[in-house]
Residue, then its C-alpha position, 0 to 999 in steps of 0.5 A: x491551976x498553975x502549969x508548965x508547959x514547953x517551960x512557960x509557966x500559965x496559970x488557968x482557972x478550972x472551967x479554962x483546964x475543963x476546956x482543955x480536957x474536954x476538947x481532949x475528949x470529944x472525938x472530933x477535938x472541936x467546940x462551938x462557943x455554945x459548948x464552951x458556954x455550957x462550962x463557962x456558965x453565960x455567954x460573955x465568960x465564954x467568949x472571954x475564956x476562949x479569948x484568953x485561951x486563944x491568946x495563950x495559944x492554946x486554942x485556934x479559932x474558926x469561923x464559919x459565917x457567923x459560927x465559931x469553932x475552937x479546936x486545940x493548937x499543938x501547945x493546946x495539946x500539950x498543955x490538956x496533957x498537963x492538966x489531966x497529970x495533974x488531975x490524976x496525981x491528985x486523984x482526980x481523975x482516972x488514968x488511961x481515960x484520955x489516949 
């Protein structure tokens, strides 16, 4: 999926946009790598997708021992804003489900 976001133009794969919307949808707008592991299917496409996302700059990292926690940057934000416009022009996905 190409977007534009702040006239930069990223390209994503679907389960980086599912990220994205996910973190969007979690009321405490943060993942553990294992919940990213859930969508990215196994352990090293997790960490090479939060890796990309970070270097996007659309996730910021936490680490908590040996716990880590993503939650979504400002352009993180805006960029999941992107991804769900997309997906309701297309019809695929509902509007007014995100705030």
């Amino acid at each position: 999926m190409k977007l534009t976001v702040d006239d930069k133009m990223y390209e994503l794969d679907w389960k980086e946009a599912a990220v994205l919307l996910v973190l969007r949808l979690v009321d405490w707008h943060a993942l553990t790598l294992s919940d990213v592991e859930l969508v990215a299917g196994n352990y090293n496409r997790a960490v090479q997708l939060v890796e990309r996302l970070v270097k996007m700059g659309f996730l910021k990292e936490f680490k908590v021992r040996k716990l880590r926690i993503y939650a979504l940057t400002e352009l993180g934000e805006r960029a999941a804003d992107e991804v769900r416009r997309k997906a309701e022009e297309a019809g695929l996905w509902k509007a007014g489900l995100l705030p």
